[in-house]
mmJSON file of the N, C-alpha and C atoms, coordinates in Angstrom:
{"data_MODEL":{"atom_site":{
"group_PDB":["ATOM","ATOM","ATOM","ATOM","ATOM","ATOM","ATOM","ATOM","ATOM","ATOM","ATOM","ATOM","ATOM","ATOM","ATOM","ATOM","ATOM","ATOM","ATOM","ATOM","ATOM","ATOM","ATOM","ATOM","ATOM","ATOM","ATOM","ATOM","ATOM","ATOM","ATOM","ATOM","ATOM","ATOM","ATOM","ATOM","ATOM","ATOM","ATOM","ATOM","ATOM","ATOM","ATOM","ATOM","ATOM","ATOM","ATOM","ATOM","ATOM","ATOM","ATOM","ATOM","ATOM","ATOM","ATOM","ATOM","ATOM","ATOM","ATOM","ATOM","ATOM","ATOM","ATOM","ATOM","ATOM","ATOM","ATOM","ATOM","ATOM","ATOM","ATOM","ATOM","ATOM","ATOM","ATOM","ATOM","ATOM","ATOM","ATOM","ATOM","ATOM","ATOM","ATOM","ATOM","ATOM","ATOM","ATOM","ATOM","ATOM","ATOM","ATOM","ATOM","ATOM","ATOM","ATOM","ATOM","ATOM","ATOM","ATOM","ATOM","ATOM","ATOM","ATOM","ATOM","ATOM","ATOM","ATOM","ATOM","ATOM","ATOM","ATOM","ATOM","ATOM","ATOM","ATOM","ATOM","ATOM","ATOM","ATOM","ATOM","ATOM","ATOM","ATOM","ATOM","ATOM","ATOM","ATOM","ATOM","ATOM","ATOM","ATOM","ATOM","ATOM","ATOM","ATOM","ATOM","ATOM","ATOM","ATOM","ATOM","ATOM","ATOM","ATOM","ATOM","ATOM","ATOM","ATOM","ATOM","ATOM","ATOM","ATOM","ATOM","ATOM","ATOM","ATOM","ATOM","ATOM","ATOM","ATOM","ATOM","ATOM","ATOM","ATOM","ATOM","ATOM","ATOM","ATOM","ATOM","ATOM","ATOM","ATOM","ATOM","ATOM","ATOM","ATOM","ATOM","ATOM","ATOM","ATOM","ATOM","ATOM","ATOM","ATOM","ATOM","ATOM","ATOM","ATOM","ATOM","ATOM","ATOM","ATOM","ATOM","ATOM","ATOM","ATOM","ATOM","ATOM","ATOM","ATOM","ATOM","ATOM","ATOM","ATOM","ATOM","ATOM","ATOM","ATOM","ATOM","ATOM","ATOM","ATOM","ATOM","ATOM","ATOM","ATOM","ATOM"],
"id":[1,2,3,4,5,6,7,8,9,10,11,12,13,14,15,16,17,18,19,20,21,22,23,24,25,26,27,28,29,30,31,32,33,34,35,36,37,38,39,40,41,42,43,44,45,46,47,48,49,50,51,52,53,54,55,56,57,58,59,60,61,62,63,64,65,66,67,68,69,70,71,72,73,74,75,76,77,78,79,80,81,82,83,84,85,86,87,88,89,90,91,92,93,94,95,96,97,98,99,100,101,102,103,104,105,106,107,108,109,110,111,112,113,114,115,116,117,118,119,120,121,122,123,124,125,126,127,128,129,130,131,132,133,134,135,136,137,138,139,140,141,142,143,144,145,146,147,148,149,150,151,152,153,154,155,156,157,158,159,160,161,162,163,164,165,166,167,168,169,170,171,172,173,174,175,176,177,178,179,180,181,182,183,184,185,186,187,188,189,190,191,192,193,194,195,196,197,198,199,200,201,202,203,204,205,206,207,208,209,210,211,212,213,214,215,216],
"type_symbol":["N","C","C","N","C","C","N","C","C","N","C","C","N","C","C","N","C","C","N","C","C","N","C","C","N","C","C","N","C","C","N","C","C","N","C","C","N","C","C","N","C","C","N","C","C","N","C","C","N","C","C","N","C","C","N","C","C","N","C","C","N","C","C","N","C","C","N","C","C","N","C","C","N","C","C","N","C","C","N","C","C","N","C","C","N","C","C","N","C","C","N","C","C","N","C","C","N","C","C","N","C","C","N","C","C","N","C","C","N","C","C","N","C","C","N","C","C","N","C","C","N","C","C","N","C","C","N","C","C","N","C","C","N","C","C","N","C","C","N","C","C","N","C","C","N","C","C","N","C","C","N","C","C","N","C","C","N","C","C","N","C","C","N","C","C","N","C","C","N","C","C","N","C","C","N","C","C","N","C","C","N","C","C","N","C","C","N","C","C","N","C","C","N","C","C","N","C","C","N","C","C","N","C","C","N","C","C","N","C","C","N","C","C","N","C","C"],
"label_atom_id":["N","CA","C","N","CA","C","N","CA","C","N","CA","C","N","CA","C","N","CA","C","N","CA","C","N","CA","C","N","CA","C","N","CA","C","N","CA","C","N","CA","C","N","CA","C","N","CA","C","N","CA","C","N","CA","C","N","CA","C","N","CA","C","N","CA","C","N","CA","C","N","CA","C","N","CA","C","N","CA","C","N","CA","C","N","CA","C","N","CA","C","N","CA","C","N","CA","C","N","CA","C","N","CA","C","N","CA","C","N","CA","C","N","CA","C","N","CA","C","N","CA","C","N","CA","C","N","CA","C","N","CA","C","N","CA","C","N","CA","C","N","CA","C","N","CA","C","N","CA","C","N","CA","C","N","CA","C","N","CA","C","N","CA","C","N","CA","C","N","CA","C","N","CA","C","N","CA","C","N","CA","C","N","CA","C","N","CA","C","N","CA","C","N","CA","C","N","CA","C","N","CA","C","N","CA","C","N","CA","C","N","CA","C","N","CA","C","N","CA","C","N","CA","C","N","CA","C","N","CA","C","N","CA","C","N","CA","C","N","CA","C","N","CA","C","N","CA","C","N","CA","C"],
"label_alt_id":[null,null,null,null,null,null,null,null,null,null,null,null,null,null,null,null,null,null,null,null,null,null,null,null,null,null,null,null,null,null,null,null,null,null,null,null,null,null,null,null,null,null,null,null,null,null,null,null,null,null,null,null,null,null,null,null,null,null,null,null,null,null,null,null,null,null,null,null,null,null,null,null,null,null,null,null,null,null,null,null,null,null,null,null,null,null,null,null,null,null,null,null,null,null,null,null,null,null,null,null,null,null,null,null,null,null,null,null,null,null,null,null,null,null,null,null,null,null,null,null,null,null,null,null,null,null,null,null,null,null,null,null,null,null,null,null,null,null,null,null,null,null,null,null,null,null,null,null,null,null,null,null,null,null,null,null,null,null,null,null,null,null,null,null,null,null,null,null,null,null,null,null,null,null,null,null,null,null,null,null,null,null,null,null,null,null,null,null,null,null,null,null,null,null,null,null,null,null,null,null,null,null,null,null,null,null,null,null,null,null,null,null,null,null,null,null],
"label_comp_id":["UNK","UNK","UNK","UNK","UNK","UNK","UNK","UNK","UNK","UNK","UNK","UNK","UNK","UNK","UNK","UNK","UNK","UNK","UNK","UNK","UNK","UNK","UNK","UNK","UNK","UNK","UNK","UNK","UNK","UNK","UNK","UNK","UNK","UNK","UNK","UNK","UNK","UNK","UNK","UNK","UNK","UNK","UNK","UNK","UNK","UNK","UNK","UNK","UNK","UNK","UNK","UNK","UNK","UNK","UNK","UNK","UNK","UNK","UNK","UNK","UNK","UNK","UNK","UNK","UNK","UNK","UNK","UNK","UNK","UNK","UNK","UNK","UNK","UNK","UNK","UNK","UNK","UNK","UNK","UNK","UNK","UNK","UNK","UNK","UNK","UNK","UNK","UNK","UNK","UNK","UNK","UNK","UNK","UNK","UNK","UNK","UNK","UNK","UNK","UNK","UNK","UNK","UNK","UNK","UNK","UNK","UNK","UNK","UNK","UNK","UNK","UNK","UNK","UNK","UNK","UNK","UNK","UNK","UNK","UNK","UNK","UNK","UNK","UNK","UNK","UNK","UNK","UNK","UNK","UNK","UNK","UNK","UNK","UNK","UNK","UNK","UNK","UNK","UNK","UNK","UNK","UNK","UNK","UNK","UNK","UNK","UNK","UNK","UNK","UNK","UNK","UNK","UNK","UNK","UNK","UNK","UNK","UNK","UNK","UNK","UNK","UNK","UNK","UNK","UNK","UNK","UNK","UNK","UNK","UNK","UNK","UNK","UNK","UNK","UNK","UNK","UNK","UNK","UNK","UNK","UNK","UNK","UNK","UNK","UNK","UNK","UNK","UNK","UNK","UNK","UNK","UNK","UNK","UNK","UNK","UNK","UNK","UNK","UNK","UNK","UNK","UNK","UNK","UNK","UNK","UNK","UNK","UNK","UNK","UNK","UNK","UNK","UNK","UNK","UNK","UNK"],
"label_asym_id":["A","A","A","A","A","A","A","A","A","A","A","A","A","A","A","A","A","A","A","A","A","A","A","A","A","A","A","A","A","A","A","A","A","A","A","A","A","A","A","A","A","A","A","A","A","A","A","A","A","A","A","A","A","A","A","A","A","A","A","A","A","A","A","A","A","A","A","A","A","A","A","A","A","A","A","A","A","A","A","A","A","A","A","A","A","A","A","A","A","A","A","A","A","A","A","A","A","A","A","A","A","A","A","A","A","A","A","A","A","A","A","A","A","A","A","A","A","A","A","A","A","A","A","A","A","A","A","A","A","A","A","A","A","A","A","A","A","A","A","A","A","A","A","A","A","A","A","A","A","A","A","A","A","A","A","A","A","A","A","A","A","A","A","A","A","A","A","A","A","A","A","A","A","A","A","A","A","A","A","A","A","A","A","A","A","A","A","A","A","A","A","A","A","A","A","A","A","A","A","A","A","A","A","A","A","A","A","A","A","A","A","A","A","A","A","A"],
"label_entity_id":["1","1","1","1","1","1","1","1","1","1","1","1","1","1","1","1","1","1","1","1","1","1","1","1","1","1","1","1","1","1","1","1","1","1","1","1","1","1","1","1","1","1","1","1","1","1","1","1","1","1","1","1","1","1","1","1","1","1","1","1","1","1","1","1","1","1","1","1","1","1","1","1","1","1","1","1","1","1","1","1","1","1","1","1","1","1","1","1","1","1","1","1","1","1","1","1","1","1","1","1","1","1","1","1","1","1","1","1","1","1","1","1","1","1","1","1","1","1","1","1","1","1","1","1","1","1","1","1","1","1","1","1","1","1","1","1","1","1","1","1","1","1","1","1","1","1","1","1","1","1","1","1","1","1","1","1","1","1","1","1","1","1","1","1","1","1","1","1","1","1","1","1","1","1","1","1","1","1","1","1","1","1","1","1","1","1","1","1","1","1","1","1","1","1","1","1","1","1","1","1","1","1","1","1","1","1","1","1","1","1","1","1","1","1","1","1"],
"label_seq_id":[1,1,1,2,2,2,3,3,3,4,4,4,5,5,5,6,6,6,7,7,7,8,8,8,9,9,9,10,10,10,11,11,11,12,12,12,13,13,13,14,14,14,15,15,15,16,16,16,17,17,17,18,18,18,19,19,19,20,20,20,21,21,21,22,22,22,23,23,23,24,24,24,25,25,25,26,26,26,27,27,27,28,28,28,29,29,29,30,30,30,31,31,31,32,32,32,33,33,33,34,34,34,35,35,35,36,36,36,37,37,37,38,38,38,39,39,39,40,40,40,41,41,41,42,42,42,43,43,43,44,44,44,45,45,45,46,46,46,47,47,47,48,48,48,49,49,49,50,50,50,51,51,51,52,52,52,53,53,53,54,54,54,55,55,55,56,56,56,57,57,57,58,58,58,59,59,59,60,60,60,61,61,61,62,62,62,63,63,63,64,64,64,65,65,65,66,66,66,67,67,67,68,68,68,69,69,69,70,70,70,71,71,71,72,72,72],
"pdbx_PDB_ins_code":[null,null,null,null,null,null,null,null,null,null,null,null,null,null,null,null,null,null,null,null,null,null,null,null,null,null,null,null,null,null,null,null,null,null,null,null,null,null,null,null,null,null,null,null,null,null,null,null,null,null,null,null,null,null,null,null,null,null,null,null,null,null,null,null,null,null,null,null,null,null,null,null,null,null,null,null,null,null,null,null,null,null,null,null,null,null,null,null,null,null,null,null,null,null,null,null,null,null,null,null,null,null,null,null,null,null,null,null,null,null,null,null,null,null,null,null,null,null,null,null,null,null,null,null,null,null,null,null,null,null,null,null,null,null,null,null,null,null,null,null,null,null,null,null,null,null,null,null,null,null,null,null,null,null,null,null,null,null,null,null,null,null,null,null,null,null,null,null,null,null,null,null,null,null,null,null,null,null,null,null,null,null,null,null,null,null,null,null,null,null,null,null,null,null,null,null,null,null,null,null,null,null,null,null,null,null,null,null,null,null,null,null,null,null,null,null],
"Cartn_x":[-27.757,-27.633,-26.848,-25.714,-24.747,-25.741,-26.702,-27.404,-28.54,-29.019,-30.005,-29.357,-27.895,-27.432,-27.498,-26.609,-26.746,-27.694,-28.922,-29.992,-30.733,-30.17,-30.779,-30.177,-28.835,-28.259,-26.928,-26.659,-25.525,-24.163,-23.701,-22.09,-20.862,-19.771,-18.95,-18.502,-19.835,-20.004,-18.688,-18.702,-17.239,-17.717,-17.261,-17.315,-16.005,-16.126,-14.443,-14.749,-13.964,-14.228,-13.225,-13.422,-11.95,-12.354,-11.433,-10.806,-11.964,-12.158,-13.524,-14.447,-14.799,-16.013,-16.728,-16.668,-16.92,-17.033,-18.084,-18.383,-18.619,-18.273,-18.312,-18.582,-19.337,-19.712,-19.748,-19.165,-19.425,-19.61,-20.493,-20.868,-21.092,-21.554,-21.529,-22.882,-23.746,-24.623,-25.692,-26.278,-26.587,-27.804,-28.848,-29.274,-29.432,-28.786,-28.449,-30.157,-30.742,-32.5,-33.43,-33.376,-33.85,-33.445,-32.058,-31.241,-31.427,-31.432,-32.123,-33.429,-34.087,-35.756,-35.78,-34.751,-34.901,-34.74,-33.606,-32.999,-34.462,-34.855,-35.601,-36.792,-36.757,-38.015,-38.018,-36.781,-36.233,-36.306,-36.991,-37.063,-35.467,-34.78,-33.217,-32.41,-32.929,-32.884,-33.304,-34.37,-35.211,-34.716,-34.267,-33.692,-32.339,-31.401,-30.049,-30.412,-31.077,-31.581,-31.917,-32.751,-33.04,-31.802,-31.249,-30.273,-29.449,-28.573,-27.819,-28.089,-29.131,-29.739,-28.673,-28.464,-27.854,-26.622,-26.234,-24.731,-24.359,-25.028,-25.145,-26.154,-25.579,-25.662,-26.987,-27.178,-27.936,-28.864,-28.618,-28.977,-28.351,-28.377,-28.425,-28.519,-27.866,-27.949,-27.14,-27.694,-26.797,-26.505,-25.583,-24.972,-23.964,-24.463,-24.151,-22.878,-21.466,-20.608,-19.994,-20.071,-19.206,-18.074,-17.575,-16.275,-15.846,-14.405,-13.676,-12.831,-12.783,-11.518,-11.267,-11.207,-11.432,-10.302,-9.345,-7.706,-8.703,-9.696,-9.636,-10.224],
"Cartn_y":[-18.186,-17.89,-18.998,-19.568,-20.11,-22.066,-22.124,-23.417,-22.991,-22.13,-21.88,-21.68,-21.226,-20.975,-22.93,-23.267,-25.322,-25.589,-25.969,-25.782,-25.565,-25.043,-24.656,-24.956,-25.662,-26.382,-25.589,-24.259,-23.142,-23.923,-24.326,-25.187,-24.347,-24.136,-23.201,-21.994,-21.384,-20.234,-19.389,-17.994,-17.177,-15.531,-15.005,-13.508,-12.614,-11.898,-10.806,-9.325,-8.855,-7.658,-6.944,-5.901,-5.06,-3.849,-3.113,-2.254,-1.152,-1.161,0.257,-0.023,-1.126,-1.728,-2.421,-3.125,-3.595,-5.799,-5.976,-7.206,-8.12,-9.27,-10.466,-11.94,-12.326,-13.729,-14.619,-15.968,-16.914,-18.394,-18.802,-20.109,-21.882,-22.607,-23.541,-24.28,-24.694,-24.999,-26.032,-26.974,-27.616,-27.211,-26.136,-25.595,-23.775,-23.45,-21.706,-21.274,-21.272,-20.1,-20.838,-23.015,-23.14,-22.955,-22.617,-22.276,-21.003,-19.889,-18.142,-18.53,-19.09,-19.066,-19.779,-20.918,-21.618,-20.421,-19.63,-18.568,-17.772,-17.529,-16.139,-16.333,-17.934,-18.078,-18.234,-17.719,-18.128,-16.772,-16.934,-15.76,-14.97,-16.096,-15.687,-14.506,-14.998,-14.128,-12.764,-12.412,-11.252,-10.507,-11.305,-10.463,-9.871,-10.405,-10.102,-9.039,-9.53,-8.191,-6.767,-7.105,-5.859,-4.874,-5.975,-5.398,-5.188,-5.722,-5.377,-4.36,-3.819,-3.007,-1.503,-0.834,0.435,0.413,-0.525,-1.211,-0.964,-1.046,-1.151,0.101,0.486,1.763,1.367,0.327,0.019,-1.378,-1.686,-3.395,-4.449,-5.288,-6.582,-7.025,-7.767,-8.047,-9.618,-10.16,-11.481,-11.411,-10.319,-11.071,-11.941,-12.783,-14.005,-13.878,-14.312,-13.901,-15.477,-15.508,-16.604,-17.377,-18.31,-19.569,-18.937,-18.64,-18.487,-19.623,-19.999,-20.902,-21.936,-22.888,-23.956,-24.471,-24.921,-25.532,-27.28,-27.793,-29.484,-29.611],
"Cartn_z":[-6.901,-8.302,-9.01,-8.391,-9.614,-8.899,-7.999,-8.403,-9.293,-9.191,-10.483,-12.265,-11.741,-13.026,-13.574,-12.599,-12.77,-13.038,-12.595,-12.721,-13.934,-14.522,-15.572,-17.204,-16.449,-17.753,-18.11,-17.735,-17.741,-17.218,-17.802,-17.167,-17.855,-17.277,-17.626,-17.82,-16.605,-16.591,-16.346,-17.052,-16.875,-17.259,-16.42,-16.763,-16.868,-17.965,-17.846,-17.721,-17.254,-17.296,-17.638,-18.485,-18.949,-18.349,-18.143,-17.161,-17.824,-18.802,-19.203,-18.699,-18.422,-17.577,-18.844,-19.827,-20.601,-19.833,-19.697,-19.276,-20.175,-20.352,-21.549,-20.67,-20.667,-20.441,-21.26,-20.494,-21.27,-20.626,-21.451,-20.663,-21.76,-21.128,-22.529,-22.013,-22.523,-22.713,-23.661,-23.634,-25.136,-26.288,-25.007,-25.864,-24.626,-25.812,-25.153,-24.463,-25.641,-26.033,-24.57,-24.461,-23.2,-21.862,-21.706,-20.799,-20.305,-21.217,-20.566,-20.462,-21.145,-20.474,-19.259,-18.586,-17.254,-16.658,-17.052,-15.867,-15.378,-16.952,-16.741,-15.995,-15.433,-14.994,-13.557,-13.106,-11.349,-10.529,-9.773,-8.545,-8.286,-8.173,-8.024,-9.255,-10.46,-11.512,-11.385,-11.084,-11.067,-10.167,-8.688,-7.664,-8.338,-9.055,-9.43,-10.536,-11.109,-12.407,-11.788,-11.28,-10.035,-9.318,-8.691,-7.84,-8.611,-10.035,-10.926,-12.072,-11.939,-12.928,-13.082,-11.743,-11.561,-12.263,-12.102,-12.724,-14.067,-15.114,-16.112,-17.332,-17.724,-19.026,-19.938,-20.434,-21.143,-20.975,-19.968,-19.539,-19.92,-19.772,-20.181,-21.772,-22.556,-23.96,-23.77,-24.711,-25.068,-26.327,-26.939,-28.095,-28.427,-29.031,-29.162,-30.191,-29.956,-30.747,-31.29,-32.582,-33.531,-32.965,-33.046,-32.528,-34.184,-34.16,-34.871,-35.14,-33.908,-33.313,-32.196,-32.406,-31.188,-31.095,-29.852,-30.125,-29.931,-29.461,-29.658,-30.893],
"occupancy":[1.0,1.0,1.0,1.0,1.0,1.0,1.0,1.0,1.0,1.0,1.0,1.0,1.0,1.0,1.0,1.0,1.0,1.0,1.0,1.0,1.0,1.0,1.0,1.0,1.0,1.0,1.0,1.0,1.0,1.0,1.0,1.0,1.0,1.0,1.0,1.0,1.0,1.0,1.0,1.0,1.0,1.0,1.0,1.0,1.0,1.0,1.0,1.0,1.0,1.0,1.0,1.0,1.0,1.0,1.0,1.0,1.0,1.0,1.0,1.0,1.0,1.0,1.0,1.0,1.0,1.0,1.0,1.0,1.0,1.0,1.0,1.0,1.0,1.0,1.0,1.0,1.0,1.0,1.0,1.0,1.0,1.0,1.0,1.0,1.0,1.0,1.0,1.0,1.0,1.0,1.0,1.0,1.0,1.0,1.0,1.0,1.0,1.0,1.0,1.0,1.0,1.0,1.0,1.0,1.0,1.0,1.0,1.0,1.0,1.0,1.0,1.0,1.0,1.0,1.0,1.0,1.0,1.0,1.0,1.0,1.0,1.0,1.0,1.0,1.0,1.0,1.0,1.0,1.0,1.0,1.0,1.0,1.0,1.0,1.0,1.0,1.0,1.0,1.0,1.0,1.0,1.0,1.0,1.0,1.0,1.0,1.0,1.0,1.0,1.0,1.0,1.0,1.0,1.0,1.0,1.0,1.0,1.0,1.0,1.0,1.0,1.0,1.0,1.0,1.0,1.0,1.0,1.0,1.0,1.0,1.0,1.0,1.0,1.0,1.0,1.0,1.0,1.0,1.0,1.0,1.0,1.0,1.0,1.0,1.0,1.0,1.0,1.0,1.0,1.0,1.0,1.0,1.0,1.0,1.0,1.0,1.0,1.0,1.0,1.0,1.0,1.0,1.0,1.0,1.0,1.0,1.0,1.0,1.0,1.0,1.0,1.0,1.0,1.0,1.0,1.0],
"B_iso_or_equiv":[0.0,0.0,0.0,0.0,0.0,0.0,0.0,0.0,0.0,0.0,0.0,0.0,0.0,0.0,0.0,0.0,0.0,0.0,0.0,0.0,0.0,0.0,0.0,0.0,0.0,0.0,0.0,0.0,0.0,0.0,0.0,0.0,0.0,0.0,0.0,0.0,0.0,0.0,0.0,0.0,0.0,0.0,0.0,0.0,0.0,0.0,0.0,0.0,0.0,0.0,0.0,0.0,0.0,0.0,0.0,0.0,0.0,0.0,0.0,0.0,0.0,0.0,0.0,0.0,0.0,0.0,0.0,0.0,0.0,0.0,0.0,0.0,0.0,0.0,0.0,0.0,0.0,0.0,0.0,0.0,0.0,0.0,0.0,0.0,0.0,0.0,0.0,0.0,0.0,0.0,0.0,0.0,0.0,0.0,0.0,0.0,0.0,0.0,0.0,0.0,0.0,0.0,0.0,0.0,0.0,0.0,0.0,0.0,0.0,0.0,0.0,0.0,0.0,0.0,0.0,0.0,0.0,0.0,0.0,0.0,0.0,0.0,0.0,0.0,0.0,0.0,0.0,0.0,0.0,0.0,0.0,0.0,0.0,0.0,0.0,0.0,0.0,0.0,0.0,0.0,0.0,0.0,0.0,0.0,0.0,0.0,0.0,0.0,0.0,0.0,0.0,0.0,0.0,0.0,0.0,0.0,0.0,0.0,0.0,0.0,0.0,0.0,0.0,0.0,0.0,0.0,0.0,0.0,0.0,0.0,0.0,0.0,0.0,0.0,0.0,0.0,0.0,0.0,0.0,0.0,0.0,0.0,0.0,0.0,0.0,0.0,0.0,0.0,0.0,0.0,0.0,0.0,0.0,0.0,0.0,0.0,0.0,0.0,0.0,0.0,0.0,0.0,0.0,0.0,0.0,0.0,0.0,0.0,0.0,0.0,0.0,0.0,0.0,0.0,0.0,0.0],
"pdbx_formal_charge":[null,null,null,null,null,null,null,null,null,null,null,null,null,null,null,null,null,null,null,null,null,null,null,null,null,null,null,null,null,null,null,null,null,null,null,null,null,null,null,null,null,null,null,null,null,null,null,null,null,null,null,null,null,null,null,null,null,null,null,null,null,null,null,null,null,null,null,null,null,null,null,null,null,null,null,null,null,null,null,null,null,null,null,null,null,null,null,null,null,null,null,null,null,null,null,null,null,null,null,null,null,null,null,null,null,null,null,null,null,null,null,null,null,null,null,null,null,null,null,null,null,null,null,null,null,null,null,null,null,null,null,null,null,null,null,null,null,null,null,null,null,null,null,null,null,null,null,null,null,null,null,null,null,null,null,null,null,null,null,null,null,null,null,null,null,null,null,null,null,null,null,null,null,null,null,null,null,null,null,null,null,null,null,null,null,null,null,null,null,null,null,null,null,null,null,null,null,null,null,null,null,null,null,null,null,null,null,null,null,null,null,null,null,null,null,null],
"auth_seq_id":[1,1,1,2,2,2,3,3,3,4,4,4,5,5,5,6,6,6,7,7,7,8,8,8,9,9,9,10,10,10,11,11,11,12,12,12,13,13,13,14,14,14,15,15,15,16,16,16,17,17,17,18,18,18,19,19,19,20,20,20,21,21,21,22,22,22,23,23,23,24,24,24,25,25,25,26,26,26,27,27,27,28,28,28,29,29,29,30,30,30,31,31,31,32,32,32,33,33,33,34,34,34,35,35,35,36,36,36,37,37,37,38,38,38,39,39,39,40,40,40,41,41,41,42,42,42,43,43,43,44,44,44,45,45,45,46,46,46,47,47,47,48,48,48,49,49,49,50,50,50,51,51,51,52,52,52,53,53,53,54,54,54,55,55,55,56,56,56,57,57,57,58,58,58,59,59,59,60,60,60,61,61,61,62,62,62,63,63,63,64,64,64,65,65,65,66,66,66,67,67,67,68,68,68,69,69,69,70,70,70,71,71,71,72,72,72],
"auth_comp_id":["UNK","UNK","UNK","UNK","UNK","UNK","UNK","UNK","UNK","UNK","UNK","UNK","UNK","UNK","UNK","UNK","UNK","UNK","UNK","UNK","UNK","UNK","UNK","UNK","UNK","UNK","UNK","UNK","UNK","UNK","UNK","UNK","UNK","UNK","UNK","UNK","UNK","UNK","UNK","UNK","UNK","UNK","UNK","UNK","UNK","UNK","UNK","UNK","UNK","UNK","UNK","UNK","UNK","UNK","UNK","UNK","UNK","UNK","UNK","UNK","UNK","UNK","UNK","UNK","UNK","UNK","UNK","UNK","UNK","UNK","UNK","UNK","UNK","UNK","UNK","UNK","UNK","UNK","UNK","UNK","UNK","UNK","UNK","UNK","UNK","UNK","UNK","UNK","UNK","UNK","UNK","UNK","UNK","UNK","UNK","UNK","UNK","UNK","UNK","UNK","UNK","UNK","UNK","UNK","UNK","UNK","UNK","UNK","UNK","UNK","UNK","UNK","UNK","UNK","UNK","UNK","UNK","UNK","UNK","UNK","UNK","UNK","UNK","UNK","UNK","UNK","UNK","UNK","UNK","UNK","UNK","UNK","UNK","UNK","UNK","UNK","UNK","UNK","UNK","UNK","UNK","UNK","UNK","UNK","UNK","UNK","UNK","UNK","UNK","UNK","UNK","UNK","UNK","UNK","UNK","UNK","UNK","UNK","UNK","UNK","UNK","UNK","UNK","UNK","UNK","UNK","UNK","UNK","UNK","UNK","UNK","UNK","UNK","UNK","UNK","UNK","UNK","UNK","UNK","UNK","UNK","UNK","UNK","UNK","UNK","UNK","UNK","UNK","UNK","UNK","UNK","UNK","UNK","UNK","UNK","UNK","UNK","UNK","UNK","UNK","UNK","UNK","UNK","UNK","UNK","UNK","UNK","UNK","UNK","UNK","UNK","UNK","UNK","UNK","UNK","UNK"],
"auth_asym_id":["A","A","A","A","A","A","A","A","A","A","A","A","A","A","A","A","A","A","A","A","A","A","A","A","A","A","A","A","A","A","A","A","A","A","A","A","A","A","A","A","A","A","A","A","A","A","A","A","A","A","A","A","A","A","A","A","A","A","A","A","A","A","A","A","A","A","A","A","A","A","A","A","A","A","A","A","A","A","A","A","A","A","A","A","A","A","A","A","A","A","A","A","A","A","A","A","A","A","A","A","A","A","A","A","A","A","A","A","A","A","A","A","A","A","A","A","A","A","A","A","A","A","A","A","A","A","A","A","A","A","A","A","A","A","A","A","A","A","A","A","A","A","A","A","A","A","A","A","A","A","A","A","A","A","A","A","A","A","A","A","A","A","A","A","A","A","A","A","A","A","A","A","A","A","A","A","A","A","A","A","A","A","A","A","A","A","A","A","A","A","A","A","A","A","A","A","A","A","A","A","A","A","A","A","A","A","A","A","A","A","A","A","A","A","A","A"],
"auth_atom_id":["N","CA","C","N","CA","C","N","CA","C","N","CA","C","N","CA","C","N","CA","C","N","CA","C","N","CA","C","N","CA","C","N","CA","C","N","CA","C","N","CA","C","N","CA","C","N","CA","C","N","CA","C","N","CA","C","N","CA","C","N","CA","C","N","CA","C","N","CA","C","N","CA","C","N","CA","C","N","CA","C","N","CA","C","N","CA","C","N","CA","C","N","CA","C","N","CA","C","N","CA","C","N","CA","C","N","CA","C","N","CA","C","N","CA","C","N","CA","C","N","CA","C","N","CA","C","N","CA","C","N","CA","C","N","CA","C","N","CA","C","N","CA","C","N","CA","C","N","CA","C","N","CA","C","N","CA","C","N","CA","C","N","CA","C","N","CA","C","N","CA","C","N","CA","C","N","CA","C","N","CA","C","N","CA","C","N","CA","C","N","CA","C","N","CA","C","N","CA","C","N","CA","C","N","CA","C","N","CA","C","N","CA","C","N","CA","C","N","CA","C","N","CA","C","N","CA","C","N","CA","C","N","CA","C","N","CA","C","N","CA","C","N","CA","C","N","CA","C","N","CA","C"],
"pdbx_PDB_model_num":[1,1,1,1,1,1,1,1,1,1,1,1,1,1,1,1,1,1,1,1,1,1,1,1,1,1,1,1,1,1,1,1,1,1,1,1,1,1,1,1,1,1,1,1,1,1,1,1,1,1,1,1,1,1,1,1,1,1,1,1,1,1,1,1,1,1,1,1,1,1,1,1,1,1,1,1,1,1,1,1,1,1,1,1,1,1,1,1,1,1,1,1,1,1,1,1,1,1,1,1,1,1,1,1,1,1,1,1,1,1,1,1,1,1,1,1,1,1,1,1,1,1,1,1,1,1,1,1,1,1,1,1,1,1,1,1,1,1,1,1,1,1,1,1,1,1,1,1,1,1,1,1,1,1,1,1,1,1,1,1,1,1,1,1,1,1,1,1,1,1,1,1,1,1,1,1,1,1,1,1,1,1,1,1,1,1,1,1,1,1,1,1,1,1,1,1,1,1,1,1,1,1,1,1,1,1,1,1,1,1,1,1,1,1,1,1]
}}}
């Protein structure tokens, strides 16, 4: 997964999790929209979706949240 995540242009990948079970990712990328379509196009993907499916209330979403704030 994390050479397909490379692979696919995903650098800086990070996940949090708060204690409600509330998950937030984040990653950096130069173009986000061709970067999920590399993913979405990898065998490796599909297996994790699969197997990560039970996990999760509503699936999978990428909302995409605003830079308020950058310190460079």
């Amino acid at each position: 997964m994390l050479a397909a995540l490379r692979d696919a242009g995903w650098t800086n990948y990070s996940l949090f999790l708060r204690e409600d079970g509330m998950l937030i990712g984040y990653c950096e990328t130069d173009d986000f929209e061709a970067a999920q379509r590399a993913m979405e196009a990898t065998d490796v993907n599909a297996r994790w979706q699969a197997e990560m499916a039970p996990l999760f209330e509503r699936g999978l979403s990428f909302d995409r949240l605003a830079e308020v704030f950058h310190l460079d």
